[in-house]
C-alpha positions as CSV (number, residue, x, y, z in Angstrom):
1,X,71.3,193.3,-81.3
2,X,68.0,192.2,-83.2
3,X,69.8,188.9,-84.8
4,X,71.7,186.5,-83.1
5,X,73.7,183.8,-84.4
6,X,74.8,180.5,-82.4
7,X,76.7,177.8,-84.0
8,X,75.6,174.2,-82.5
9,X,78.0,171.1,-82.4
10,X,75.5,169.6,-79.9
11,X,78.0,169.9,-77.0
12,X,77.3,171.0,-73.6
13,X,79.4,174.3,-74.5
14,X,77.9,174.8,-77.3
15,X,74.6,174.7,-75.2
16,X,75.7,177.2,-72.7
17,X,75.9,179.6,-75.8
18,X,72.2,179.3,-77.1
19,X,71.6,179.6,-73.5
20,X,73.1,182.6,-73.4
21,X,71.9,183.9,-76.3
22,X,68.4,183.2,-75.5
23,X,68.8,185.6,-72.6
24,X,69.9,188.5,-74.7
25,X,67.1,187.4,-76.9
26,X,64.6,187.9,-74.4
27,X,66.2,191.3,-73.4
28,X,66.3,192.5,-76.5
29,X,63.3,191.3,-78.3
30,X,65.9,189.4,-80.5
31,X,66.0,186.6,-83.1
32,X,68.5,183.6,-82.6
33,X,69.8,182.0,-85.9
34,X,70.7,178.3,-84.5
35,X,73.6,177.0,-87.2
36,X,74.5,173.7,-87.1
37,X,77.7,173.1,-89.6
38,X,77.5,170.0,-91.3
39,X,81.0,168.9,-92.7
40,X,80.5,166.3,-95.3
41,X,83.3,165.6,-97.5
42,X,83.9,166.5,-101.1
43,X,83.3,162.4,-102.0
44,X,79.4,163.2,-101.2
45,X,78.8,166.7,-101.6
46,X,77.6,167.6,-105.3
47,X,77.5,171.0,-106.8
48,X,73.3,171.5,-106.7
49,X,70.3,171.1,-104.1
50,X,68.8,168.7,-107.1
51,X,71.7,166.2,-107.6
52,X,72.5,165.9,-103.9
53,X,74.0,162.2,-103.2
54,X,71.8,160.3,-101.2
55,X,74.2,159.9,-98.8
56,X,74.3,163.6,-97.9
57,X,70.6,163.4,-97.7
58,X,70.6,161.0,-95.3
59,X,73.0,162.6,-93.1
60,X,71.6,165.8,-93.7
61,X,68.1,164.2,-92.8
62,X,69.7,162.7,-89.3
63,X,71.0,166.2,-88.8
64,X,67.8,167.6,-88.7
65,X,66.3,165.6,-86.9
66,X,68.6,165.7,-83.8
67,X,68.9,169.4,-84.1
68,X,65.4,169.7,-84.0
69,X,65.7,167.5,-80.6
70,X,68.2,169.9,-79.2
71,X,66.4,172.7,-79.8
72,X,63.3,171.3,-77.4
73,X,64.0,173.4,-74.7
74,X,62.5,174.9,-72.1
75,X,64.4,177.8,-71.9
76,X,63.7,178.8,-75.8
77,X,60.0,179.2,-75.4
78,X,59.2,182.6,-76.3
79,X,62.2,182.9,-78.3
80,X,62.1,183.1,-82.4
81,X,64.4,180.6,-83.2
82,X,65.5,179.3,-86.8
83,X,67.4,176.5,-87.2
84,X,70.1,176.1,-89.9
85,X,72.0,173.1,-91.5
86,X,74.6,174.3,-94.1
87,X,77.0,171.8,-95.5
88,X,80.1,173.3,-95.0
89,X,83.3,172.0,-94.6
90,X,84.3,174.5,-92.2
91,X,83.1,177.1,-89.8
92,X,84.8,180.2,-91.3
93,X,81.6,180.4,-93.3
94,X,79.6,181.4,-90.4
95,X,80.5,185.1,-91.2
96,X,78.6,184.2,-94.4
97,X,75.5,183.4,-92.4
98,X,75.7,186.1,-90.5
99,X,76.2,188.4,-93.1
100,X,73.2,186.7,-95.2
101,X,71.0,187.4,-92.4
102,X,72.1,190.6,-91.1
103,X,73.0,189.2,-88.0
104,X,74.6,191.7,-84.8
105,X,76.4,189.0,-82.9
106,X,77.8,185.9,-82.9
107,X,77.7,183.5,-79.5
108,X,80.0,180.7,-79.2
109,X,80.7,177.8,-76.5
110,X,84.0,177.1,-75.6
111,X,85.8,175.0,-73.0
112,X,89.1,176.2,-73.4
113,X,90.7,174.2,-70.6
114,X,94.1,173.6,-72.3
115,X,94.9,176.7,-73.4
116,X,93.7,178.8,-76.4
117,X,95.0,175.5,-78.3
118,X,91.3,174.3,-78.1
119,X,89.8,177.6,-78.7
120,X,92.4,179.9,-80.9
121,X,94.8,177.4,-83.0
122,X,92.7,175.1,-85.3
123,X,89.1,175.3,-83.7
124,X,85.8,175.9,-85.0
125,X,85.8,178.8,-82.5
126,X,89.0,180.0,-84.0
127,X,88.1,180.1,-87.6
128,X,84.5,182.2,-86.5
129,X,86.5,184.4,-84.7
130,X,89.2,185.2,-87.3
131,X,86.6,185.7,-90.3
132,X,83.6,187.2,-88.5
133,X,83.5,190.6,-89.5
134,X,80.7,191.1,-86.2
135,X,81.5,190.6,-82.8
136,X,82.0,186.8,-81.0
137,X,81.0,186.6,-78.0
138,X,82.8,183.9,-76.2
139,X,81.3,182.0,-73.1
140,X,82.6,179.0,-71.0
141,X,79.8,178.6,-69.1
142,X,76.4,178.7,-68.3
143,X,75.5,182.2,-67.6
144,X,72.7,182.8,-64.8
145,X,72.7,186.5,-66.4
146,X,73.9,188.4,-69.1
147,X,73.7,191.8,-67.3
148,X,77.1,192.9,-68.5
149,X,76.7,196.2,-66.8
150,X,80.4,196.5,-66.1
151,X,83.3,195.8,-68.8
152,X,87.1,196.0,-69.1
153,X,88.0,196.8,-72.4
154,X,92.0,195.8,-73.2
155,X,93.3,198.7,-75.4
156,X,96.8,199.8,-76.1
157,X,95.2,203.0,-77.2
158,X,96.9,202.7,-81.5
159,X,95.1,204.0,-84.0
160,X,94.7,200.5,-85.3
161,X,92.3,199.7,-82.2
162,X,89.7,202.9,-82.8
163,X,87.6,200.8,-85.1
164,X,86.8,198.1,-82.6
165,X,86.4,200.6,-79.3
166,X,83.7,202.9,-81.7
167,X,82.2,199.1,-82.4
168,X,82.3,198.4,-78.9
169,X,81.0,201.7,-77.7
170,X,78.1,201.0,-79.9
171,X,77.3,198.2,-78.6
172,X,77.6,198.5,-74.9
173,X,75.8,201.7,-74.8
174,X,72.6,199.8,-76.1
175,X,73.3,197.8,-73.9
176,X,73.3,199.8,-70.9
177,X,76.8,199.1,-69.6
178,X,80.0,200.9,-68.3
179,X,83.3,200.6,-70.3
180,X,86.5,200.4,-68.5
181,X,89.3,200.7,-71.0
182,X,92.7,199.2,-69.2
183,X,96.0,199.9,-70.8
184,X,98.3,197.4,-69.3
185,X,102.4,199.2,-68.5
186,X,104.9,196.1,-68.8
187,X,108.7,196.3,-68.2
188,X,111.4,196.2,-70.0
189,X,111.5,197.5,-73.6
190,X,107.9,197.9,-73.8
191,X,107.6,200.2,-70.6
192,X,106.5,203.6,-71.5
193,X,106.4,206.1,-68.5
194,X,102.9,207.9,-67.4
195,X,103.4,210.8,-69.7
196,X,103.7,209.0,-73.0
197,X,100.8,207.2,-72.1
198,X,98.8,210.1,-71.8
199,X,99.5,211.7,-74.7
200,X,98.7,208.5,-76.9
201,X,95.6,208.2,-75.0
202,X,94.8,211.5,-76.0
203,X,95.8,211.0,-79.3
204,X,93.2,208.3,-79.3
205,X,90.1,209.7,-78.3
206,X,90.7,212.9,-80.2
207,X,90.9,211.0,-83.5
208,X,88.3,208.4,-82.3
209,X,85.0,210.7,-81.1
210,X,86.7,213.7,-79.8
211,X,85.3,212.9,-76.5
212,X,88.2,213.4,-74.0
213,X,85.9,212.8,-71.3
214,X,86.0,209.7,-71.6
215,X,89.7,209.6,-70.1
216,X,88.1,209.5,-67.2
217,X,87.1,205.8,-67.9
218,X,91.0,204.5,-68.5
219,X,93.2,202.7,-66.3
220,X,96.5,201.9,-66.6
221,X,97.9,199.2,-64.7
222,X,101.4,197.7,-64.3
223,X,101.8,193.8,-64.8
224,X,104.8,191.2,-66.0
225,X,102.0,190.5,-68.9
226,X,99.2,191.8,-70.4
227,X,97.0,188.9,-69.7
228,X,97.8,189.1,-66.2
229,X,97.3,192.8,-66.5
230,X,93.8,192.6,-67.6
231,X,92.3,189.5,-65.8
232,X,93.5,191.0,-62.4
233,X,92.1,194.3,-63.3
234,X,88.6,192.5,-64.4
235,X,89.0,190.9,-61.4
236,X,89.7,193.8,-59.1
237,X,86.6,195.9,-60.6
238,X,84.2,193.3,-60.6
239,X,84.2,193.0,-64.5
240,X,80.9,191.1,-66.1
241,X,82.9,191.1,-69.4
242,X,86.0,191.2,-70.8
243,X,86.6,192.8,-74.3
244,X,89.5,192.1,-76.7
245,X,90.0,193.7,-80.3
246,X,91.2,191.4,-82.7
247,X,93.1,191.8,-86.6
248,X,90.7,188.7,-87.7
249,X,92.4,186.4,-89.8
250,X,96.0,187.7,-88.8
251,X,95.4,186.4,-85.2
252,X,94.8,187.8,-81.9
253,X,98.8,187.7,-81.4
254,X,99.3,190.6,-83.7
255,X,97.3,192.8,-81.7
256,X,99.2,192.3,-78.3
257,X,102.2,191.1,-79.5
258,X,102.2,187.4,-78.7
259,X,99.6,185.0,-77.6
260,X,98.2,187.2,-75.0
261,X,94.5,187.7,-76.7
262,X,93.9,183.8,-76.6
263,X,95.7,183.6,-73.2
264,X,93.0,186.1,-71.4
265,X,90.0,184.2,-73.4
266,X,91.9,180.9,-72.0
267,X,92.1,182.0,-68.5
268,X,89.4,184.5,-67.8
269,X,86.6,183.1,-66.0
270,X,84.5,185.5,-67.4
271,X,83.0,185.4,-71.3
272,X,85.1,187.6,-73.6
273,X,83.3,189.1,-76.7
274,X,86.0,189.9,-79.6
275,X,85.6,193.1,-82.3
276,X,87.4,193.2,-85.3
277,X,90.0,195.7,-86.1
């Protein structure tokens, strides 16, 4: 986790994030990549650096200089920061930063207070998190630490999911923390009894890393819904973080089968980083 990107929008969210960042920064003797997306429209945008309308200029001028004002902070001394104004349109080109830079992570601000609709259908938080093809982590608020020493990953243990646990393994074992995979057990059609759980979570690992001790580390919990499931089993272990795969552009829903991705990142007090399947 050497390069960090943080998209600005100069909101207090977006704030919390560079905090945040900045703290992982220090820990890992990273580099933040501050973004700041400035969407000017086609009318003034021009195909070249040299025939730039004045217009843009000006705005991208004004940009500057308030970004450079944001970025006076205490809490950034020490840090290697480098501030970046692309004229985009929208943020699903942050992915393109990131991937220009060879960036690890992405942090993100979000308020979220009216459910996902703020944060999952139509946001600048949305579009990063369905193209970035590195993990997002999403916070909510200002973080006195980023020891994530304990996290709940949410898995339904598919072969669809091994990519993002072998990503998230990665990660949190640089890291230094403890991975809780829950598999939440709902009723109905979808209930499958203790055995055939089991075997799929066999089945998992074996294809994953062969490393069936790590069985020890899954919990299955029974809930009405998965987002219920996994916030009250956060909550009950005394989660830091709470992890969520997700298909990218295709939506969080088509992982767990509804909304419940962008209803756990809604609700949970906690950040949530996302890993792409």
């Amino acid at each position: 986790m050497k390069k960090i990107i943080v998209p600005i929008d100069f909101s207090e969210h977006s704030e919390f994030a560079l905090k945040a960042a900045a703290k992982l920064a220090k820990k890992n003797d990273a580099k933040i990549y501050a973004l700041h997306m400035l969407e000017l429209s086609d009318a003034i945008l021009t195909n070249t650096p040299e025939s730039i309308h004045p217009e843009a200029l000006f705005f991208l001028k004004l940009a500057e200089k308030k970004f450079n004002e944001f970025l006076d902070k205490d809490y950034l001394k020490d840090v290697k920061v480098t501030p970046i104004i692309k004229h985009f349109k929208v943020f699903s080109e942050v992915n393109d930063v990131a991937e220009k830079h060879g960036a690890d992570l992405i942090v993100m601000g979000s308020h979220g207070v009216s459910g996902l609709k703020e944060l999952f259908i139509g946001s600048n938080t949305e579009r990063v998190v369905r193209n970035a093809n590195i993990p997002v982590l999403v916070v909510k608020n200002d973080l006195n630490e980023v020891n994530f020493e304990d996290v709940a990953f949410a898995c339904d243990f598919s072969e669809a999911t091994i990519s993002a646990y072998l990503k998230a393994s990665k990660l949190f074992e640089k890291m230094g923390a403890k991975m809780y995979l829950v598999y939440v057990n709902l009723p109905n059609d979808r209930f499958k009894s203790s055995l055939e759980i089991e075997r799929q979570v066999v089945n998992f690992f074996t294809k994953a890393d062969r490393n069936l001790d790590r069985m020890k580390d899954v919990h299955y919990v029974s809930d009405y819904t998965v987002e219920d499931g996994i916030l009250n089993f956060s909550m009950k272990m005394g989660a830091d973080l709470v992890a969520v795969p997700t298909h990218g552009r295709k939506g969080l829903s088509h992982f767990f089968q509804g909304s419940v991705g962008e209803d756990v990142a809604n609700h949970s007090t906690l950040p949530v980083i996302t890993f792409k399947i």
